[in-house]
C-alpha positions in Angstrom: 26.4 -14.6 24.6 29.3 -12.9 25.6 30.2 -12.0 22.1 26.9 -9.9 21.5 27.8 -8.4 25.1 31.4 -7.7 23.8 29.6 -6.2 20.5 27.3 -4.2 22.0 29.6 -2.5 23.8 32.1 -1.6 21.5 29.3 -0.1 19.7 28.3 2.0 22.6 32.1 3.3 23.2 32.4 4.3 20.1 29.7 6.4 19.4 30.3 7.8 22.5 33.6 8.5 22.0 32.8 9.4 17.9 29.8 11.6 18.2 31.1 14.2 20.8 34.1 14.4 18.4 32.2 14.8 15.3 30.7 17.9 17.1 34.4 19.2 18.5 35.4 18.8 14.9 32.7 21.0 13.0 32.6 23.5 15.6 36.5 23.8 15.4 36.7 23.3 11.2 33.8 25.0 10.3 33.3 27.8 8.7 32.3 31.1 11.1 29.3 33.3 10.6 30.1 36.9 11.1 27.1 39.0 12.0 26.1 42.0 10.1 23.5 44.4 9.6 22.1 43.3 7.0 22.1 40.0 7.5 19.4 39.9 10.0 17.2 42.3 9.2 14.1 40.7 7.1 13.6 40.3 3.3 10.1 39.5 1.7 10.0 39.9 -1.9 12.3 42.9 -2.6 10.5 45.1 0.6 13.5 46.1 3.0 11.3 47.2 6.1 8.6 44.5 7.8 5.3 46.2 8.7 3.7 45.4 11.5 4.9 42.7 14.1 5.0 39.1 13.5 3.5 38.1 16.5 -0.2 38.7 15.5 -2.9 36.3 16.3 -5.0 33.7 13.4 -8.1 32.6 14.3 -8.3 29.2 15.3 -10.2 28.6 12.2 -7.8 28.6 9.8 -5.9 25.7 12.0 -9.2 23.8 12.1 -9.7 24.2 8.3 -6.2 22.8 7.9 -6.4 20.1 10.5 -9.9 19.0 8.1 -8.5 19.0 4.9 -5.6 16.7 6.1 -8.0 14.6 7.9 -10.0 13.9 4.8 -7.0 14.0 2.5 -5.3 11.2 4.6 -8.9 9.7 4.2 -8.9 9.8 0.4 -5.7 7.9 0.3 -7.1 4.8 1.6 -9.3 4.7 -1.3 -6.6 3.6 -3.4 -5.8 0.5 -2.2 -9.3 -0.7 -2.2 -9.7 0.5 -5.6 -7.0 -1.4 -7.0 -7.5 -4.9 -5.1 -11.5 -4.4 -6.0 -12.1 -7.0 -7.6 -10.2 -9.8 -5.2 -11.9 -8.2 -2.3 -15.1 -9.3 -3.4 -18.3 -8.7 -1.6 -16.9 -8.3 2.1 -14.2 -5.7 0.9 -16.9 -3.7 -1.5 -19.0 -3.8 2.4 -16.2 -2.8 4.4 -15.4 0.4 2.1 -19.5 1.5 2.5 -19.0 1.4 5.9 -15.9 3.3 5.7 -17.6 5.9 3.7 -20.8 5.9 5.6 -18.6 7.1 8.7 -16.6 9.5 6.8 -19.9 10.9 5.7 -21.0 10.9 9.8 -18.2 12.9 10.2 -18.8 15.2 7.1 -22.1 15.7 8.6 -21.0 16.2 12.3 -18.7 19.0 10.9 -21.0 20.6 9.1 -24.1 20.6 11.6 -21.5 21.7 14.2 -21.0 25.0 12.0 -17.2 23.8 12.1 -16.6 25.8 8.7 -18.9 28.4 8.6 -16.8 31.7 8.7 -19.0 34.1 10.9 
């Protein structure tokens, strides 16, 4: 016991006494940013001043739309599996992916008669 005691902390010192020096080092070595002008101001595709501010506002639509699609994309890749192993899963796994589709098509139907997507 008192070798994993002795192990565990000489793995404790020396990250402790390793990691603040890593940090020391690069900040010391490392190569220094000089500000200029130009550097910060902003560059999209060859136009030199932004218009308008950054700050606007999306709807919360376009989140929900997003936060959908992955939702049912994740969904889709459980699919796979099942449709590879098909055949070994027999009866009970051909049962268990109807019911996984049935509720996948709940939700479908929740989002839909909840006007979720509708755009107006």
């Amino acid at each position: 016991m008192s070798s994993q005691i002795f192990l565990a902390s000489s793995i404790i010192v020396i990250l402790v006494i390793s990691i603040p020096t890593m940090f020391l080092m690069t900040s010391k070595l490392g190569p220094r940013n000089k500000k200029h002008k130009t550097k910060n101001i902003s560059y999209e595709s060859g136009v030199t001043k932004s218009i308008g501010s950054s700050d606007g506002q999306f709807s919360v639509k376009f989140y929900l739309v997003a936060l959908l699609f992955v939702l049912f994309d994740v969904e889709i890749i459980f699919l796979l599996p099942w449709a590879v192993n098909v055949r070994e899963l027999g009866f009970f796994g051909l049962a268990e992916m109807f019911t996984f589709m049935t509720l996948l098509l709940a939700g479908l139907i929740y989002i839909y008669k909840a006007k979720a997507l509708s755009w107006q």
